[in-house]
C-alpha positions as CSV (number, residue, x, y, z in Angstrom):
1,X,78.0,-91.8,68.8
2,X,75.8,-90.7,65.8
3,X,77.5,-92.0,62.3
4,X,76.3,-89.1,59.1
5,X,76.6,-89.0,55.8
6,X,76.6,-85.9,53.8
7,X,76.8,-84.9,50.5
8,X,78.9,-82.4,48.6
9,X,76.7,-81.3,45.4
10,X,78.7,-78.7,43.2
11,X,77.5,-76.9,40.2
12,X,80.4,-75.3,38.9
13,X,81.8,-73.3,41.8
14,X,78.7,-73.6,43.9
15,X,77.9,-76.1,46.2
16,X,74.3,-77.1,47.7
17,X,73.4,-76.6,50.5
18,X,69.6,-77.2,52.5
19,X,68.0,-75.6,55.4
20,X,66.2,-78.1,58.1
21,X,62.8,-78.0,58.4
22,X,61.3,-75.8,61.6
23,X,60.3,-79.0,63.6
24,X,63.6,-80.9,63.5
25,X,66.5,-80.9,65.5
26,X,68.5,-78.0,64.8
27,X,65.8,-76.3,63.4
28,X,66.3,-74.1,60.1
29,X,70.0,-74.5,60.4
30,X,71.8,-74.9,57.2
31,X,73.3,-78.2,56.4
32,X,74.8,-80.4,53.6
33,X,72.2,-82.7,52.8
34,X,72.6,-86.2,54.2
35,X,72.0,-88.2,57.0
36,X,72.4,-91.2,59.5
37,X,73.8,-94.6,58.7
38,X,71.3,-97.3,58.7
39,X,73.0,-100.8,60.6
40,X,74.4,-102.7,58.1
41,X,74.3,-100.0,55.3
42,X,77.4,-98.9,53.7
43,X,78.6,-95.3,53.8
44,X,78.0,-94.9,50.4
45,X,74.6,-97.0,50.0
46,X,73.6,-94.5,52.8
47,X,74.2,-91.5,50.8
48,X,72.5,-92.4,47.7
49,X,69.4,-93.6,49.8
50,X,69.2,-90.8,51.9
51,X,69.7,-87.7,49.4
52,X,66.7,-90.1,47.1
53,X,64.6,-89.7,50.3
54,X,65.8,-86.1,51.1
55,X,66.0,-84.4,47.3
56,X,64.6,-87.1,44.8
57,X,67.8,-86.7,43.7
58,X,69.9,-89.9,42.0
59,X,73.7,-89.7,42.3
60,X,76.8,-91.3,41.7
61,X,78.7,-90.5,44.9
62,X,82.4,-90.0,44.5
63,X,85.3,-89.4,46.6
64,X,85.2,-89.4,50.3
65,X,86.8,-85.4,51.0
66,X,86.6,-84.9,55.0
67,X,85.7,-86.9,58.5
68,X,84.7,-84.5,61.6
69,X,83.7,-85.7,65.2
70,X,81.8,-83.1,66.7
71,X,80.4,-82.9,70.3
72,X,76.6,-81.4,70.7
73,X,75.8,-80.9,74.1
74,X,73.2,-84.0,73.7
75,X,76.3,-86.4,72.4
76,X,78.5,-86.6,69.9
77,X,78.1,-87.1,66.0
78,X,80.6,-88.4,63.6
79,X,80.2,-86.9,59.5
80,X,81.8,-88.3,56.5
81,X,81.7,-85.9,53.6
82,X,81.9,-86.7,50.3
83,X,81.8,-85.3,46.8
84,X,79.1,-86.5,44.0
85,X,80.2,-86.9,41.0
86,X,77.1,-86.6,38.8
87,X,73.6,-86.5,39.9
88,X,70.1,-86.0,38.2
89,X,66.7,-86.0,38.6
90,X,64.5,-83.0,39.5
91,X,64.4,-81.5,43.1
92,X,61.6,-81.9,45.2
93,X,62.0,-81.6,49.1
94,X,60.8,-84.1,51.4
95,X,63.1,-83.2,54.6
96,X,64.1,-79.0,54.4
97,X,62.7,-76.3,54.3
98,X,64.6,-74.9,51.3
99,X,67.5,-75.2,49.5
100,X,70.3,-72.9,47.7
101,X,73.6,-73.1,45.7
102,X,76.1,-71.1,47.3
103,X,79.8,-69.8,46.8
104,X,81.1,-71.2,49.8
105,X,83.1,-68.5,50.8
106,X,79.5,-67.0,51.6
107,X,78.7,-69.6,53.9
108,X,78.7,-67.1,57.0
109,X,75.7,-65.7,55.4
110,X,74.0,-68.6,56.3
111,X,73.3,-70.0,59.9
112,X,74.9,-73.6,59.8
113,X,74.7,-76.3,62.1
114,X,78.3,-76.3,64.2
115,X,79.6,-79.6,62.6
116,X,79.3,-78.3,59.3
117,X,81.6,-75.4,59.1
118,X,84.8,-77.4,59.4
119,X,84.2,-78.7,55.9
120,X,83.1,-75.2,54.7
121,X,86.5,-73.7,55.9
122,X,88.5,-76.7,54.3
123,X,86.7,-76.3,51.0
124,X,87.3,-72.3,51.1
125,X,91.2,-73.1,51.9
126,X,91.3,-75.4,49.5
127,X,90.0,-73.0,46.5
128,X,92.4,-70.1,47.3
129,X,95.0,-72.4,46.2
């Protein structure tokens, strides 16, 4: 089992979202940005140092929103999604190709990786209420 962090950046109604780079696994697929748990790093101390390495981005992480287990057929990966509070510091890309803000609703717009678009659905079900 794979352990993830991933990150939930809004600005106002749109959320972040950033496209893997063409040599990675899943390549070009649309993701929140994040990444794997170091050993003995916390959730949280994992987020903040992986979206400085991903984004250059500093950022106060805030609630956890949304666990999913999904299987790929090479094994199985367990996310933990949470929201950022605040976050600053300009962009620069070290590990995408690109990045957008997005209305999630239009997330089928966009080819995601599989154990993404659990969180997209929840977020979309959550705003028509």
């Amino acid at each position: 089992m794979i352990y993830v962090v991933a990150g939930m950046i809004f600005q106002g109604d749109k959320v972040l979202i950033a496209q893997r780079e063409k040599n990675d696994l899943g390549a070009l697929k649309w993701e929140f940005p994040g990444g794997q748990i170091e050993e003995g790093e916390t959730r949280i101390k994992a987020l903040e140092r992986e979206l400085k390495e991903e984004l250059n981005l500093e950022c106060v992480i805030g609630d956890f929103y949304y666990e999913h287990v999904h299987e790929y057929p090479d094994g199985k990966v367990t996310i933990y999604f949470y929201k950022i509070k605040d976050f600053h510091g300009k962009i620069k890309l070290t590990a995408h190709e690109e990045i957008k803000w997005i209305f999630p609703h239009d997330y089928p717009n966009y080819d995601f990786l599989d154990a993404d678009i659990p969180v997209l659905k929840k977020l979309i079900s959550e705003m028509k209420n």
